[in-house]
C-alpha positions as CSV (number, residue, x, y, z in Angstrom):
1,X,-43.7,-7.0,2.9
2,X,-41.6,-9.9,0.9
3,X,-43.5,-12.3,2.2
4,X,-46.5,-10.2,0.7
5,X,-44.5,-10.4,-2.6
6,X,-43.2,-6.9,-2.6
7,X,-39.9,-5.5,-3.4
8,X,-37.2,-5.6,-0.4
9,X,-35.5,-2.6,-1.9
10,X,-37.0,0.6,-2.1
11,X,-37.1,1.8,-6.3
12,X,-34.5,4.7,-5.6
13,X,-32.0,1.9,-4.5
14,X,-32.3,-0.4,-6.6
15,X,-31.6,2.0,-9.4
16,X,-28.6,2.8,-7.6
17,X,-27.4,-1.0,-7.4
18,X,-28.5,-2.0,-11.1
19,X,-26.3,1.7,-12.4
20,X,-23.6,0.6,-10.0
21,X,-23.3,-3.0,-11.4
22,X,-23.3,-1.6,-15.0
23,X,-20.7,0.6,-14.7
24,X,-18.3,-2.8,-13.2
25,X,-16.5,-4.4,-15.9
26,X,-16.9,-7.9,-16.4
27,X,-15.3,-10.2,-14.3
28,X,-13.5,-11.6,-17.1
29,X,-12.7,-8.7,-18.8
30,X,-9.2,-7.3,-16.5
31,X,-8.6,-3.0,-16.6
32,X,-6.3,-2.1,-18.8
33,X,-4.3,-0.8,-16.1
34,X,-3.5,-4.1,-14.5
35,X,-3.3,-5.4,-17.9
36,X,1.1,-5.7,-17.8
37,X,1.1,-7.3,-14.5
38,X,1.6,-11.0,-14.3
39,X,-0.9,-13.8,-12.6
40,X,0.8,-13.7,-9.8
41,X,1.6,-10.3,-9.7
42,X,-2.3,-9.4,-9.8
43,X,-2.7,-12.0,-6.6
44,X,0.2,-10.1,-4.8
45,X,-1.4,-6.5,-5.3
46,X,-4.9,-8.2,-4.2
47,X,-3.4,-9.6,-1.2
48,X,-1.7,-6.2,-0.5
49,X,-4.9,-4.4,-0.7
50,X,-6.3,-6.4,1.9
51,X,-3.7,-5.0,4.1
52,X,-1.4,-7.9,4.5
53,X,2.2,-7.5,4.8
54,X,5.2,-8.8,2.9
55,X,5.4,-11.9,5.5
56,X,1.5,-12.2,5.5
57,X,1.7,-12.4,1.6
58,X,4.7,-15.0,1.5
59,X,2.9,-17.2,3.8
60,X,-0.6,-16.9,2.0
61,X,0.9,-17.9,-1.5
62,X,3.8,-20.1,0.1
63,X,6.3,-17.7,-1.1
64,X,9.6,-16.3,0.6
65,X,9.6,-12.5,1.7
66,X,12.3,-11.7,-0.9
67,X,10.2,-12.9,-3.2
68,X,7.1,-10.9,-2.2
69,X,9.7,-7.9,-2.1
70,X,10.2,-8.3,-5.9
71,X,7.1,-8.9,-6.9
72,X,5.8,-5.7,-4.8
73,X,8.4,-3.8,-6.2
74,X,7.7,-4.8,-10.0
75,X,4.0,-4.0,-9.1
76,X,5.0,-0.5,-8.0
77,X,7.0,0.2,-11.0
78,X,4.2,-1.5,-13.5
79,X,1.6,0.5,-12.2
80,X,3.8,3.5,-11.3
81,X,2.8,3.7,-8.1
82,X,5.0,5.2,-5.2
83,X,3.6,2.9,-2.0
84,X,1.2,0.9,-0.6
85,X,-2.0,3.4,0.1
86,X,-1.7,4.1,-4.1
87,X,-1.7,0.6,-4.9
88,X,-4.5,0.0,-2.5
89,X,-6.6,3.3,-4.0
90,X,-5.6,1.5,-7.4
91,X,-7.3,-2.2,-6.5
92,X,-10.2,-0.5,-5.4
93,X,-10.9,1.2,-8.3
94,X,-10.0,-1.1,-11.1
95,X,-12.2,-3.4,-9.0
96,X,-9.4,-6.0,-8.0
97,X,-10.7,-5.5,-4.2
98,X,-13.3,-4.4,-2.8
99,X,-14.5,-3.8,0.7
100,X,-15.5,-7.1,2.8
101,X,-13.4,-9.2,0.5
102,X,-13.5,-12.5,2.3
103,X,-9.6,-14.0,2.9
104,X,-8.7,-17.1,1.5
105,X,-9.2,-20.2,3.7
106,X,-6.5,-20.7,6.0
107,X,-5.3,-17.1,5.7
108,X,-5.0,-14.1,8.1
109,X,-7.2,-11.2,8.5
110,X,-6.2,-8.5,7.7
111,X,-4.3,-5.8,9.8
112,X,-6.6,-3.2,11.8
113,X,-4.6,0.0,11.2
114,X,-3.3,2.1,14.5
């Protein structure tokens, strides 16, 4: 079929994709929710919706774990958000993360739950 010079994707899907890409904001345009949170603030809440941990954080950004602890905590009260499942709900949708998010080189993957 491609080789053919068809269309992969069916028309009913790539409507879908092309509405779903226009409704992203740009990638340099930040949501105005995230818009009071520092650089590395914004690289702590990514990291956290990934699923790492305080000590996984730390060690990604070569930070200590009280450190990560204070950033987490001014992320929480920025965003007024009461844990980590809201701020994770919050990344998804403000597009910060996204699912299959590759790690960083050299970093962990991230947690399975259970």
């Amino acid at each position: 079929m491609v080789a053919d010079g068809e269309a992969l994707l069916s028309p009913s899907i790539r409507r879908r994709l092309i509405a779903d890409y226009a409704r992203r904001p740009p990638a340099s345009e930040q949501p105005a929710a995230l818009a009071e949170l520092t650089p590395r603030e914004l690289e702590v809440l990514r990291l956290l919706a990934r699923g790492f941990s305080n000590g996984e954080i730390a060690r990604e950004l070569v930070l200590g774990e009280a450190t990560v602890k204070t950033h987490v905590a001014r992320v929480f009260q920025k965003l007024d958000l009461h844990d980590r499942a809201q701020a994770v709900v919050l990344a998804y949708e403000t597009g910060l993360a996204g699912p299959g998010a590759a790690p960083a080189a050299g970093s962990p993957p991230p947690r399975s739950p259970g």
